[in-house]
C-alpha positions in Angstrom: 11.1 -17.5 -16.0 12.3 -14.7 -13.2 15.0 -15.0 -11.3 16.8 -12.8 -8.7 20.0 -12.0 -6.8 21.2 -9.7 -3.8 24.1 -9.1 -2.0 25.3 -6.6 0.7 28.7 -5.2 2.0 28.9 -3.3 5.5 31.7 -1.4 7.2 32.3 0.4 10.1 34.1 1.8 13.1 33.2 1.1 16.8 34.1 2.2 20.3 33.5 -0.2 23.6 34.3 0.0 27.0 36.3 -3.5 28.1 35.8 -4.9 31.4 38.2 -7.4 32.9 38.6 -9.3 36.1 41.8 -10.2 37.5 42.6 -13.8 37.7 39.2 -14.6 35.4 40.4 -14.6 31.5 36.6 -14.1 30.6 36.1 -10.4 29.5 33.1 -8.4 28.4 32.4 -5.4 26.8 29.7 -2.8 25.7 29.9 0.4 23.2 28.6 2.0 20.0 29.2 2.1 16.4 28.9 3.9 13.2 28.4 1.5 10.2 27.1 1.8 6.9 25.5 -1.2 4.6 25.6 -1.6 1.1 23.3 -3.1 -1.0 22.4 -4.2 -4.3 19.5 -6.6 -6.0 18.8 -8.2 -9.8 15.9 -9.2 -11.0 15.0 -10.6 -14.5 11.8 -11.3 -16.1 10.9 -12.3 -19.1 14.3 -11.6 -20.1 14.8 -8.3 -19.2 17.0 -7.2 -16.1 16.2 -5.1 -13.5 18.9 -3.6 -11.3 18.3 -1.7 -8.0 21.3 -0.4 -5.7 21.1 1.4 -2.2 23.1 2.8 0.6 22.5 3.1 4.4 24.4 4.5 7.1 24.0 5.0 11.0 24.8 4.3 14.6 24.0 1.2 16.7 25.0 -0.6 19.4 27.5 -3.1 20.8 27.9 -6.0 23.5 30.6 -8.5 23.4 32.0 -11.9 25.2 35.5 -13.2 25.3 37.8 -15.6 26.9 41.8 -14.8 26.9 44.4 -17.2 27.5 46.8 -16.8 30.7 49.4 -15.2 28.8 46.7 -12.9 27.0 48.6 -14.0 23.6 45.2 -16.0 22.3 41.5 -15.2 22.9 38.2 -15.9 21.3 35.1 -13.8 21.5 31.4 -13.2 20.4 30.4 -9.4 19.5 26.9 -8.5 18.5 26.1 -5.3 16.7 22.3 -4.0 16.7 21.4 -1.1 14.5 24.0 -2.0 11.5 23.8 1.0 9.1 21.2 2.7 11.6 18.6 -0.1 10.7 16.3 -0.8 13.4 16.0 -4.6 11.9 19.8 -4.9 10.9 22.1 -7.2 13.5 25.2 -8.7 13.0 27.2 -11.3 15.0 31.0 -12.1 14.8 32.6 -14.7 15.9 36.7 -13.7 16.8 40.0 -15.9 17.3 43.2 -13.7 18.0 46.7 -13.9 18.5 48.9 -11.1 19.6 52.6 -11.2 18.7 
């Protein structure tokens, strides 16, 4: 039989411009970022193992949603990052929940 496994790492640094209304806790923001995605991949057939590694880095962009309590102490947002590693096809979404103390 074959079989095959992959998996991927990704870091990176970004820089966004945050726009807030007062009295509204809703927030949004817009920026750029440099990333870079690792990745590596397995496959076996017939017994025998094939291993295949790779590295991509680049800039993208960023746009972001978030809701902050009254007392700005908790907040939840949504960024999306397009471009990850410079990769036309490569988008990531995070989800956030904060607390500032």
């Amino acid at each position: 039989g074959a079989s095959a496994t992959e998996a991927y790492n990704m870091w990176g640094l970004d820089a966004a411009l945050v726009v807030k209304s007062p009295g509204i806790p809703l927030y949004g923001k817009v920026g750029v970022h440099q990333s870079k995605v690792n990745g590596k991949a397995s496959v076996t057939i017939g017994g025998t193992q094939y291993a295949a590694s790779a590295s991509q880095s680049g800039s993208g962009w960023l746009v972001g949603l978030g809701l902050a309590s009254k007392d700005q102490k908790y907040s939840i947002g949504l960024t999306h990052y397009g471009n990850v590693g410079g990769i036309d096809s490569a988008d990531v979404t995070f989800l956030l929940l904060g607390v500032r103390f």
